[in-house]
C-alpha positions as CSV (number, residue, x, y, z in Angstrom):
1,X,184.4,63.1,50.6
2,X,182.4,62.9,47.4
3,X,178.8,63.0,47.6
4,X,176.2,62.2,44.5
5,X,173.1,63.7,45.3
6,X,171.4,64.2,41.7
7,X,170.1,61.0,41.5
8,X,166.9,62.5,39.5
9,X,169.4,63.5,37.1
10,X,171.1,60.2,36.8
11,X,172.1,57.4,38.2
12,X,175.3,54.9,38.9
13,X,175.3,51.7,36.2
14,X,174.3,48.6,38.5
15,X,177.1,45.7,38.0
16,X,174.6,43.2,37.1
17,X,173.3,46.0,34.4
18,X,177.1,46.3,33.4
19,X,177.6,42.2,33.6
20,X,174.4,41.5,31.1
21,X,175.5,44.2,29.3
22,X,178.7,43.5,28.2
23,X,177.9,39.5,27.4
24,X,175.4,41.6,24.5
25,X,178.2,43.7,23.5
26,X,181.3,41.2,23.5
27,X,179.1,37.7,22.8
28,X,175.8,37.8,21.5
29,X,176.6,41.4,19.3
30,X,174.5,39.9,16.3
31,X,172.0,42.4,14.6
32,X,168.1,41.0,16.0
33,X,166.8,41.5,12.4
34,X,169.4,38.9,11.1
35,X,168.5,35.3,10.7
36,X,171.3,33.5,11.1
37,X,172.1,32.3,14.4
38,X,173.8,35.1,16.3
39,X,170.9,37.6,15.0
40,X,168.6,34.8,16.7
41,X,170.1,34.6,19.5
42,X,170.4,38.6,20.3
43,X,166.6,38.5,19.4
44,X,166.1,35.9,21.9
45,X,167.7,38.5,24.4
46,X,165.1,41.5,23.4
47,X,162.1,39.5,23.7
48,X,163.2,37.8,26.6
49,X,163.6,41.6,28.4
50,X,160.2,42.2,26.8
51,X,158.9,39.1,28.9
52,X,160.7,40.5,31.8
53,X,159.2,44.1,32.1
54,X,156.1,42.8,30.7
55,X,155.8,40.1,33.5
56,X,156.2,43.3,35.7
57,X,153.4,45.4,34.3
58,X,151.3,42.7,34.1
59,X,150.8,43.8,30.7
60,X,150.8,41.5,27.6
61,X,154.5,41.5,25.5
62,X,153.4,43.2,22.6
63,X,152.4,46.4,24.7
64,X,156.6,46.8,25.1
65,X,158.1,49.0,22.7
66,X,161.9,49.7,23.8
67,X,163.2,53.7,22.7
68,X,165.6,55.9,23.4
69,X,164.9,56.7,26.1
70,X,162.4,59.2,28.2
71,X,161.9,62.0,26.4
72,X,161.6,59.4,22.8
73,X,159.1,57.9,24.8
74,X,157.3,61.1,25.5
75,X,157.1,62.2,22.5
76,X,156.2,58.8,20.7
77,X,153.2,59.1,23.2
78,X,152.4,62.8,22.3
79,X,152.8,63.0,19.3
80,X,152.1,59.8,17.7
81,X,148.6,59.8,19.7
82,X,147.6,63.2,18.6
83,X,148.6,62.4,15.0
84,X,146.6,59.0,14.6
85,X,143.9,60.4,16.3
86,X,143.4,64.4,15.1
87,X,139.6,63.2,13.0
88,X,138.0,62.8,16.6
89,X,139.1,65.8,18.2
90,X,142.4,68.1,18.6
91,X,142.1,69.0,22.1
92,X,144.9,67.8,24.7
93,X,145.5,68.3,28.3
94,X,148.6,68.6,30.5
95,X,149.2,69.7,34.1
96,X,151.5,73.5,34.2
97,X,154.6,71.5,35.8
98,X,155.8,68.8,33.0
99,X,159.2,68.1,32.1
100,X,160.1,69.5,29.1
101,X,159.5,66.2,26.9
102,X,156.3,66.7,27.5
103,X,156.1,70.4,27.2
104,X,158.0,70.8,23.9
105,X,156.4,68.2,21.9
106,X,152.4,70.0,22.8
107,X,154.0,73.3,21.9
108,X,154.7,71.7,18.5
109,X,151.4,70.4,18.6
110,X,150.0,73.8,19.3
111,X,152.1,75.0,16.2
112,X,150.3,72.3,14.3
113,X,146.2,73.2,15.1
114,X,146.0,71.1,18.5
115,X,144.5,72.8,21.6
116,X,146.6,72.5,24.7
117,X,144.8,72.9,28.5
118,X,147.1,73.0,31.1
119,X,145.8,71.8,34.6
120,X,146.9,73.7,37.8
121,X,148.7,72.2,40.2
122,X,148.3,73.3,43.8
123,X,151.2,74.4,46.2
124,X,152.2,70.5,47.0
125,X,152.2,69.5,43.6
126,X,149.0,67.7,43.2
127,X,146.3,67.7,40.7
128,X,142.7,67.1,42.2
129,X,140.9,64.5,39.8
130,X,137.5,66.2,39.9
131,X,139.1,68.9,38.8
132,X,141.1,67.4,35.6
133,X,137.7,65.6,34.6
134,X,136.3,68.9,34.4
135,X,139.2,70.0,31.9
136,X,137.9,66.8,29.7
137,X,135.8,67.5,26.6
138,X,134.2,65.1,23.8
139,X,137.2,66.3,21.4
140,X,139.7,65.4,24.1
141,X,141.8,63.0,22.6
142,X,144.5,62.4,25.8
143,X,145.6,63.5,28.9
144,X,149.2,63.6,29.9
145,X,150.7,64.1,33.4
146,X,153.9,62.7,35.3
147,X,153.3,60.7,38.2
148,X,156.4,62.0,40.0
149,X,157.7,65.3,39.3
150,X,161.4,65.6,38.6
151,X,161.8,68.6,40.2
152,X,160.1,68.9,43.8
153,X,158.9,65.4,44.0
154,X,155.4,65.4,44.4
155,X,153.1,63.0,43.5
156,X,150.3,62.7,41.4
157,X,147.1,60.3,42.4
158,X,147.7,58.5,38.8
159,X,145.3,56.1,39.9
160,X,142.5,58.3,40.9
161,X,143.6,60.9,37.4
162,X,143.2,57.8,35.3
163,X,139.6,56.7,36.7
164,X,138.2,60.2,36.8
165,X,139.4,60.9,33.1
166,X,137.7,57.9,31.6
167,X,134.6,58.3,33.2
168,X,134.4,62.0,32.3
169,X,135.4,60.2,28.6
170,X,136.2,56.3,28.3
171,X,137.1,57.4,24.4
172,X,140.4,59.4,26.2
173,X,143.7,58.2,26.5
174,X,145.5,58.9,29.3
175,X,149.2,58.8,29.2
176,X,151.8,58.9,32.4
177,X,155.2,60.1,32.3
178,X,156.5,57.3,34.7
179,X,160.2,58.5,34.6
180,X,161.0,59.7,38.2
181,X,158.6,57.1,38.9
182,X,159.4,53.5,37.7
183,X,160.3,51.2,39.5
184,X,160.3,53.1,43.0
185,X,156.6,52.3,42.5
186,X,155.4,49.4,41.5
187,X,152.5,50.1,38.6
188,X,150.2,47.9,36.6
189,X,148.8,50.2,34.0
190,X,146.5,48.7,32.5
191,X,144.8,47.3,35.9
192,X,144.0,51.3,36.6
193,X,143.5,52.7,33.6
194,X,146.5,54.0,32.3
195,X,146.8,53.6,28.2
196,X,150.5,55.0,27.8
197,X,153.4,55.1,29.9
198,X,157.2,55.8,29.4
199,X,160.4,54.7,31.4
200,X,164.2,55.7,31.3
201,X,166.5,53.6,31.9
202,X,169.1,55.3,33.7
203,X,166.7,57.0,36.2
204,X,166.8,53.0,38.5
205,X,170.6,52.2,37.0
206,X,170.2,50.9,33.9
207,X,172.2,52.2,30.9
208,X,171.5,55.9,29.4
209,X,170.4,55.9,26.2
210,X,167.4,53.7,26.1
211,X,163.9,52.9,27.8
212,X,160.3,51.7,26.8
213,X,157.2,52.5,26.7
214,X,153.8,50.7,27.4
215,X,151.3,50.9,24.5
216,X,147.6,49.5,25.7
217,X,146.7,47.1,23.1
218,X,144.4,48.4,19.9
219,X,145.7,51.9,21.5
220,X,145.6,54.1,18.2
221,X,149.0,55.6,17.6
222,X,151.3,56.6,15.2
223,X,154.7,55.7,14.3
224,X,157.1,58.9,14.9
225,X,160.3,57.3,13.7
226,X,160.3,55.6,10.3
227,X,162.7,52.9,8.5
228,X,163.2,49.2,8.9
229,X,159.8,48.2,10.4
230,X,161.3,47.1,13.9
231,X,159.2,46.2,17.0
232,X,156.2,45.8,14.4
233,X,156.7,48.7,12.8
234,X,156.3,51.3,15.9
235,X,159.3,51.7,16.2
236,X,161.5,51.6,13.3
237,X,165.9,51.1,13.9
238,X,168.0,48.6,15.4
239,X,167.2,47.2,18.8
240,X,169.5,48.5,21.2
241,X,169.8,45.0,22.9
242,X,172.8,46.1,25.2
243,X,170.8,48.5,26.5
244,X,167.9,46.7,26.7
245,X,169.7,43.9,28.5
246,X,171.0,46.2,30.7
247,X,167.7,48.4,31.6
248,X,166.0,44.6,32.3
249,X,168.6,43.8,34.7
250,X,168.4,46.9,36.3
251,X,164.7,46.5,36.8
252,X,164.2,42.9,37.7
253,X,167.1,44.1,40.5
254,X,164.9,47.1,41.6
255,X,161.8,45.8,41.9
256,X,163.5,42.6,44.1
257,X,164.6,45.6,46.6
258,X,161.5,48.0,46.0
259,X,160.3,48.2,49.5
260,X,163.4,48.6,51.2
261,X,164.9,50.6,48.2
262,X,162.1,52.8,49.2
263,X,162.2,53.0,52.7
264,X,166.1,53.7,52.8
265,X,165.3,56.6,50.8
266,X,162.9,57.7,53.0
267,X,164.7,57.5,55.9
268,X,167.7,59.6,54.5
269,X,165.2,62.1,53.1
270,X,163.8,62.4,56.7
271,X,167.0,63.0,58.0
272,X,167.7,65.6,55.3
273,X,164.8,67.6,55.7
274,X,165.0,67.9,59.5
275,X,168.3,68.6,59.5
276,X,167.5,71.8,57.1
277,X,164.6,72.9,58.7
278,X,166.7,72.8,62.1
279,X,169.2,74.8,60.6
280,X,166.9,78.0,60.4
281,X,167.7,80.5,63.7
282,X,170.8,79.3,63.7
283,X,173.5,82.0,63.4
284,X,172.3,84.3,60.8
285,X,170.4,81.1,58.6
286,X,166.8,82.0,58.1
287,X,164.3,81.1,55.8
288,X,165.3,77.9,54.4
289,X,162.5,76.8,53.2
290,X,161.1,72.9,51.3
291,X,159.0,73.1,48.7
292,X,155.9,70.9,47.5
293,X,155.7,69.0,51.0
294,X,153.9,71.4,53.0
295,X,150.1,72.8,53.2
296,X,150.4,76.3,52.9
297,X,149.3,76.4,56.4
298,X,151.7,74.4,57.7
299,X,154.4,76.1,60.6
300,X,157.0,72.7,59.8
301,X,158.5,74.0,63.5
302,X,155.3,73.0,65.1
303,X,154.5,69.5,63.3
304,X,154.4,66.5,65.5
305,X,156.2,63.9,64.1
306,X,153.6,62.0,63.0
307,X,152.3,64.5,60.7
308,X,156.1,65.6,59.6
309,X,156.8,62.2,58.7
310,X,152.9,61.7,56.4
311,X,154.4,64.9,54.6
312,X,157.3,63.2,53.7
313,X,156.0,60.2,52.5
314,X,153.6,61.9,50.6
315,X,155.9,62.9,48.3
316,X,158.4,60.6,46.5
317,X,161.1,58.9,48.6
318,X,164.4,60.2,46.6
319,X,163.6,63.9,45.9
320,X,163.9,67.4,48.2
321,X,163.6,70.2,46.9
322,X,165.3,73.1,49.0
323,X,164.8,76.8,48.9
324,X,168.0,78.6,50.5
325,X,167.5,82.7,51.2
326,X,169.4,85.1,49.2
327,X,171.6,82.2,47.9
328,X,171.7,82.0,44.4
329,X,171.0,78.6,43.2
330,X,173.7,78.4,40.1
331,X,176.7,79.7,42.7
332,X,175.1,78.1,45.9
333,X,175.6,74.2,43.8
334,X,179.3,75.4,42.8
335,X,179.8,76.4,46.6
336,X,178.5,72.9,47.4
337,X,180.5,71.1,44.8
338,X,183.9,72.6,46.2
339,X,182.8,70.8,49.0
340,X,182.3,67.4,47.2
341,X,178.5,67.3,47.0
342,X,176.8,67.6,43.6
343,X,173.7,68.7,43.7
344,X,171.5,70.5,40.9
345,X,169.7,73.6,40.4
346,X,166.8,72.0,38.3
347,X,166.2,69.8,35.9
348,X,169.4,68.1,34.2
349,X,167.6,68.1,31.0
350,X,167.5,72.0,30.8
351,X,170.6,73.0,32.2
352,X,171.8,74.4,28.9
353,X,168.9,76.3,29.0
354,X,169.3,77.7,32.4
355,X,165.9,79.8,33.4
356,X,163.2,80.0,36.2
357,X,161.9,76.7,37.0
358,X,158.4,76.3,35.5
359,X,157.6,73.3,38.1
360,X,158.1,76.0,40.9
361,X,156.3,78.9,39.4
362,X,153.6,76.7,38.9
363,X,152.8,75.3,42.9
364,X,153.2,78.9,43.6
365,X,157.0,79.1,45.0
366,X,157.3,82.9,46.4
367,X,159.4,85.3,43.9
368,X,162.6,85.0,46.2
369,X,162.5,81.6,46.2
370,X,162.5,80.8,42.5
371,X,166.4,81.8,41.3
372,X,167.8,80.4,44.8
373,X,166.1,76.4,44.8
374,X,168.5,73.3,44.7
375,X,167.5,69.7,44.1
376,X,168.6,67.3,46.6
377,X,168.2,63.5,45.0
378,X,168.7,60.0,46.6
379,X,169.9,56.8,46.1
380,X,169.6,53.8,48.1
381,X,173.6,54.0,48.1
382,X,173.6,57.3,50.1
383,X,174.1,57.3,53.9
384,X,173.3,58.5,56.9
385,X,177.3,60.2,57.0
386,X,176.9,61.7,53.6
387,X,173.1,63.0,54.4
388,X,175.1,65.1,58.2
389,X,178.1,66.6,55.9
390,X,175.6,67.7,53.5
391,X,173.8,69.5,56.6
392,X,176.9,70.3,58.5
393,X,178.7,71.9,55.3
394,X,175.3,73.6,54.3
395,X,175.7,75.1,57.9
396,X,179.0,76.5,57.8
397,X,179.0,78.1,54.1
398,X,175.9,79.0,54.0
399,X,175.9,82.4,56.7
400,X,178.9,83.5,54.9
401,X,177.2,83.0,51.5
402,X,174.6,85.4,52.3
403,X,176.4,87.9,54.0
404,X,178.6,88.2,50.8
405,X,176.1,87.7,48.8
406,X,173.3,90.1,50.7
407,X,171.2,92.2,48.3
């Protein structure tokens, strides 16, 4: 049995994605810049997606830029902001537990004279809003936080961060990382507040490769890619309209599931983390432990149900992330993966960078915990079947693990 559970990482190519796609790549394969008809009519396809996540957002067209991807999105956001806007201030804030697209680009901008405040999260993964406007100066020229970690899978209060930051400043952008968080969720930025927001496409099975992000009208920004003048001249280079074909479909398909997408998820991820926690006194398993969905006062063997299941939801329907004792987590996912289940140890994006997770260190994951963490991610394809191997196999090499393994 083969069993993909790094959803976060990526995810399977839809067949309607894949169908729209290929009628862009085999029929309608014109360059959109070109004026003769097959140009027009693959421009015809990249505004029509525009319509399409636009009619979404509830945003206007316009406020679509397509990328890359994430992390281009990211650091269009970052950088392009802080660039077009460096004569009213230099001062940016963060929360400690971005994904490196986020982190990378500030610590350029740190190299380059920018201030960088990083917010605390707490031990769930949350940011309190009164405490983020307190981080907010006159020279504060954006705030930048996911809404869904990639890691852990809390959530932030995006809605809350976004109306605490403008009253503290209405003159500050505020800028989501939406990438583990679009379209499980649906969002209307500009209803609460939110003046920049980034999407990958192959997070909700659309193609890799390519994504958007929303740009609030008369938002000053930069350009951070230069050429041909494309998309008005944000974003300069040919429209990838397969991709962009394909990300649309993969939306519009989404967001016509969303609710039971969601709730699917959630049910599996309920089953997950009960079957781990249930695991511990068993044999010689002790300690397994799941981070970001628990107070730190919190016994999980002594929550009702009730209160088991609002922890779960609180966090975001597709991620668990699992501490396991004395196993570490690089061997531990090999051990799994003999086994059929892929898991990871992180985030995809780093993994040839392997280190300590920075998302852990920051909610405060005890020492022992931080080299032995896997991430368990969903999919509404996932079963009930797949979620019990995962337990059962977990329960069989995992005693044997440690004893080898014992320090």
């Amino acid at each position: 049995m083969n069993i993909y559970l790094d959803n976060a990482a990526t995810t399977k190519l839809s067949e309607k994605a894949f169908d729209e796609m290929k009628k862009a790549f085999f029929d309608m394969y014109g360059n959109p810049s070109s004026r003769h008809f097959m140009g027009v009519d693959a421009e015809k396809l990249v505004n029509e997606a525009r319509k399409t996540i636009a009619s979404e957002l509830k945003c206007e067209e316009k406020e679509i830029v397509f990328t890359s991807g994430g992390t281009e999105s990211n650091n269009m956001a970052l950088i392009g902001t802080a660039l077009a806007n460096r004569r009213r201030g230099k001062h940016i804030i963060t929360t400690n537990f971005e994904h490196a697209s986020v982190y990378n680009p500030l610590l350029f901008l740190e190299k380059e004279g920018y201030e960088i405040t990083f917010a605390k999260a707490d031990s769930m993964g949350r940011v309190d809003s009164s405490y983020l406007a307190s981080l907010v100066r006159d020279d504060t020229i954006l705030v930048s936080t996911m809404m869904v970690n990639n890691e852990v899978g809390s959530v932030l209060d995006i809605v809350a961060l976004a109306k605490a930051v403008k009253a503290k400043n209405p003159k500050t952008l505020y800028h989501v990382d939406a990438i583990q968080g679009f379209p499980k969720y649906k969002i209307l930025p500009k209803k609460i507040g939110v003046d920049l927001m980034s999407v990958s496409s192959h997070k909700f099975n659309g193609p890799k490769g390519c994504g958007f992000i929303f740009i609030k009208d008369k938002t000053k920004i930069s350009p951070i890619i230069f050429g041909g003048g494309q998309q008005k001249d944000m974003r300069s280079g040919t429209e990838n309209v397969p991709g962009i074909v394909g990300m649309t479909a993969a939306i519009s398909e989404y967001c016509k599931k969303r609710e039971e997408n969601c709730e699917k998820m959630y049910a599996l991820k309920e089953r997950l983390v009960k079957g781990l926690l249930a695991l511990n006194g068993v044999g010689n398993i002790d300690g397994i432990k799941i981070n970001a969905m628990f107070e730190e006062t919190d016994d999980p063997k002594t929550l009702d149900e009730e209160t088991l299941k609002a922890r779960i939801r609180a966090t975001a329907p597709h991620i668990v992330s699992v501490g396991f004792p004395k196993a570490k987590s690089e061997v531990f996912l090999h051990v799994l993966e003999m086994k059929g289940i892929c898991v990871s140890s992180g985030s995809a994006c780093s993994s040839n960078h392997p280190a300590i997770s920075g998302s852990l260190k920051a909610i405060g994951v005890p020492n022992e915990y931080l080299d032995t963490t896997l991430r368990f991610s969903l999919s509404p394809d996932n079963t009930e079947e797949e979620i019990d191997y995962v337990i059962k196999t977990i329960k069989e090499e995992l005693p044997t693990y440690m004893q080898f393994f014992k320090k």
